[in-house]
C-alpha positions as CSV (number, residue, x, y, z in Angstrom):
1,X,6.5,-22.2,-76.9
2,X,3.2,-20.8,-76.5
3,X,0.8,-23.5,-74.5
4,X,-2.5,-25.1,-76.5
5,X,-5.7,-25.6,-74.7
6,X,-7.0,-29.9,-74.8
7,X,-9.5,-28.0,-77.4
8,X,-7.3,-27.0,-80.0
9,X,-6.3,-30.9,-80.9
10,X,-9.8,-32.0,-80.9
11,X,-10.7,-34.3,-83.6
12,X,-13.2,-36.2,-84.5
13,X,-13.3,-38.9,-87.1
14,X,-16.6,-41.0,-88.8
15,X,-16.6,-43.6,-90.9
16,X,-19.5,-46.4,-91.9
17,X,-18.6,-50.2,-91.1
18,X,-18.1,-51.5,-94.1
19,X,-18.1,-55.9,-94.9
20,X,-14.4,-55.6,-95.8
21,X,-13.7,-53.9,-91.9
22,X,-15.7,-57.2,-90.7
23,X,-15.6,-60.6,-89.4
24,X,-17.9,-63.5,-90.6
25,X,-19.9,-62.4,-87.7
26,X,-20.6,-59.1,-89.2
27,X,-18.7,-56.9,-86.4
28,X,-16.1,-54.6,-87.2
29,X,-12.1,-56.5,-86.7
30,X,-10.7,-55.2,-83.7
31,X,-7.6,-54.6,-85.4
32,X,-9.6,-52.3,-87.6
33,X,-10.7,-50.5,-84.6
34,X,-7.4,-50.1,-83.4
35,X,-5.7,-48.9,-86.9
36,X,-8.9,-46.0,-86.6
37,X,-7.9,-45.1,-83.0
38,X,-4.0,-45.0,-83.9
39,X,-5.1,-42.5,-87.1
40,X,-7.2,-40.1,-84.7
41,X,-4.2,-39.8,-82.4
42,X,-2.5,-39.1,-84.3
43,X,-4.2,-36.1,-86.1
44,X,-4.7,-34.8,-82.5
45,X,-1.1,-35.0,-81.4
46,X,-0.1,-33.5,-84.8
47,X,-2.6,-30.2,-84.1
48,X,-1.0,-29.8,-80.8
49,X,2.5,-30.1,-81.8
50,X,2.2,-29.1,-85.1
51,X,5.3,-31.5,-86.3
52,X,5.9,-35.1,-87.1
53,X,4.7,-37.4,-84.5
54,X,5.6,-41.3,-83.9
55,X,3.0,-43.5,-82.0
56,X,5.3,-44.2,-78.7
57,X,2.6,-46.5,-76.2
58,X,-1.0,-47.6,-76.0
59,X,-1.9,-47.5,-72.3
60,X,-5.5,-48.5,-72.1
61,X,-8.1,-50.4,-75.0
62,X,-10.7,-52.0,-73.6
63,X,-13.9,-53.2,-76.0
64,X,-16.9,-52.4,-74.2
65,X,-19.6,-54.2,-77.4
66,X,-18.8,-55.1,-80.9
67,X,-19.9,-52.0,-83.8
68,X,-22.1,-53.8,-86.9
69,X,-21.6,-53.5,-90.5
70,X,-23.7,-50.6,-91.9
71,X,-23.4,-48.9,-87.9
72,X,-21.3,-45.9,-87.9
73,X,-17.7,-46.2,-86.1
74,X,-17.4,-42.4,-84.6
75,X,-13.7,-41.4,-83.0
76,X,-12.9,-38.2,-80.6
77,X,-9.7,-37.8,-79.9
78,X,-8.1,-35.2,-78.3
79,X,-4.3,-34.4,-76.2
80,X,-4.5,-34.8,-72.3
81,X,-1.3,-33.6,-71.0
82,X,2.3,-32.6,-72.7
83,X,5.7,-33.6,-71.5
84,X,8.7,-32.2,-73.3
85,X,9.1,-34.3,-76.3
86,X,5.7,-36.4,-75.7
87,X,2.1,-36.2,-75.4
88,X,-0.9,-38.2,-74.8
89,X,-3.9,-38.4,-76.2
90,X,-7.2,-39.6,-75.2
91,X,-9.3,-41.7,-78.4
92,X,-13.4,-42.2,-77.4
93,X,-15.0,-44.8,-80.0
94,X,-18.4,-44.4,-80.1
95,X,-20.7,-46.7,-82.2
96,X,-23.9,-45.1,-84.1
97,X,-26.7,-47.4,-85.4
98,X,-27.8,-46.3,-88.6
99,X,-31.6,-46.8,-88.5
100,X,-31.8,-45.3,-85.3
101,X,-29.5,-43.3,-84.2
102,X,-28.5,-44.9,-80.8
103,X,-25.1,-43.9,-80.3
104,X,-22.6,-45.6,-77.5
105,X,-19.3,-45.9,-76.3
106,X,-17.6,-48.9,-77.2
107,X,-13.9,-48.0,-76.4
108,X,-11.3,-45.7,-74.9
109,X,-7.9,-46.1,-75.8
110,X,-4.7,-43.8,-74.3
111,X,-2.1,-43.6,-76.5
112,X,1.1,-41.7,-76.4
113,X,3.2,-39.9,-79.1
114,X,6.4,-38.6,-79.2
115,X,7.2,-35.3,-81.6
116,X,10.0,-36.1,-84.0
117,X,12.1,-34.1,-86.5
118,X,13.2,-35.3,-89.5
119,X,15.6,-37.4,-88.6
120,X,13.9,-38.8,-86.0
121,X,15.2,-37.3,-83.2
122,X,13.1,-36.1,-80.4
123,X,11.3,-32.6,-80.3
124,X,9.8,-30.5,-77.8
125,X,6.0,-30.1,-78.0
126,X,4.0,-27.1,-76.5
127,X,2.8,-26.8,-73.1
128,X,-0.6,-28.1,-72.7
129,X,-3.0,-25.1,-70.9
130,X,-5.3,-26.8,-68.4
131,X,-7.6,-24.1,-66.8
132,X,-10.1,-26.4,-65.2
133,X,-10.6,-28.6,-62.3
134,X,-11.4,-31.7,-65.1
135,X,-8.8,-30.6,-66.8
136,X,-6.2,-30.8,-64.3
137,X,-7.8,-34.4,-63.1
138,X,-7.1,-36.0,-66.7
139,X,-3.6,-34.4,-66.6
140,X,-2.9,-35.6,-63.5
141,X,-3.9,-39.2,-64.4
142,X,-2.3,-38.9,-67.8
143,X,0.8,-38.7,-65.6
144,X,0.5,-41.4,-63.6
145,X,-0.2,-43.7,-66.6
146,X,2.7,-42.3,-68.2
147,X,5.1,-43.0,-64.6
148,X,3.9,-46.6,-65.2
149,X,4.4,-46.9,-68.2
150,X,7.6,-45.7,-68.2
151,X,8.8,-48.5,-65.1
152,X,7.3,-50.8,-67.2
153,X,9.6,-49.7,-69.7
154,X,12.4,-50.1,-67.3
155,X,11.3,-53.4,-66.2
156,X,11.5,-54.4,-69.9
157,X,14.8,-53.0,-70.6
C-alpha cells in the first residue's frame, strides 16, 4: 500500500450553533459536540484509508469553555498514526464568535477507527508517512495512547 502523508486526511468541518444544538443556557450540548467530532473522524480516517471505517475508541475529550448559539463550532481533524487495520485520528474544536471573530480552542478529542470490509471484517489501511520531527512526536504518542488503551481493553475483558 502506498503510505499517505497526516495532510492528505485533513478535514475540516464548520457549522453555526444553532437553538436546537443548545441547552436552556444557550451553549451547545456536549453530546452535540461529540456527534460533530465523531463525523470529522471519521471523514479523516475514510480519506486515509479510503474504505469503510467503524469508530473503535475515544481516548481523550476534554471541554476547555462552552461554544454559544449563533458562535461558529469549527472541527480539524486529521490521522496521526496507522496500525494495520486501525488508525487514529486527531479532532481540534475550535469555537468562532460571530460578531467578532475571536476564535479558540475548546476541545481535542483522539479517536480511533478501525477499516472494515463489507462484512465487517478487519482491513489493512495504508502506512502513514511521517517526515518530520512533530510528526514523528504525535505518532509516537498516538502509540502509547493506543498501548493503553489496548490494556485497558484487556483489563475489561
Amino acid at each position: 500500500m502506498t503510505p499517505k502523508r497526516p495532510a492528505d486526511s485533513y478535514t475540516e468541518m464548520t457549522q453555526v450553533v444553532l437553538p436546537n444544538d443548545a441547552n436552556p443556557l444557550g451553549y451547545i450540548l456536549g453530546g452535540t459536540v461529540m456527534h460533530l467530532i465523531d463525523i470529522a473522524g471519521a471523514i479523516a480516517s475514510f480519506r486515509h484509508a479510503r474504505n469503510r471505517v467503524a469508530t473503535a475508541a475515544v481516548d481523550d475529550l476534554v471541554f476547555l469553555h462552552p461554544i454559544k448559539v449563533g458562535d461558529l463550532i469549527i472541527l480539524e481533524a486529521q490521522v496521526t498514526c496507522a496500525f494495520r487495520t486501525s488508525l487514529e485520528v486527531r479532532v481540534d474544536v475550535y469555537s468562532e464568535e460571530s460578531l467578532t471573530g475571536l476564535r479558540q480552542p475548546t476541545s481535542r478529542a483522539f479517536l480511533t477507527f478501525v477499516a472494515i470490509d463489507e462484512h465487517g471484517a478487519h482491513v489493512e489501511v495504508p502506512p502513514l508517512l511521517v517526515e518530520t520531527d512533530e510528526q514523528r512526536a504525535v505518532c509516537a504518542a498516538a502509540r502509547e495512547r493506543r498501548a493503553q488503551r489496548l490494556k485497558r481493553r484487556a483489563d475489561i475483558a
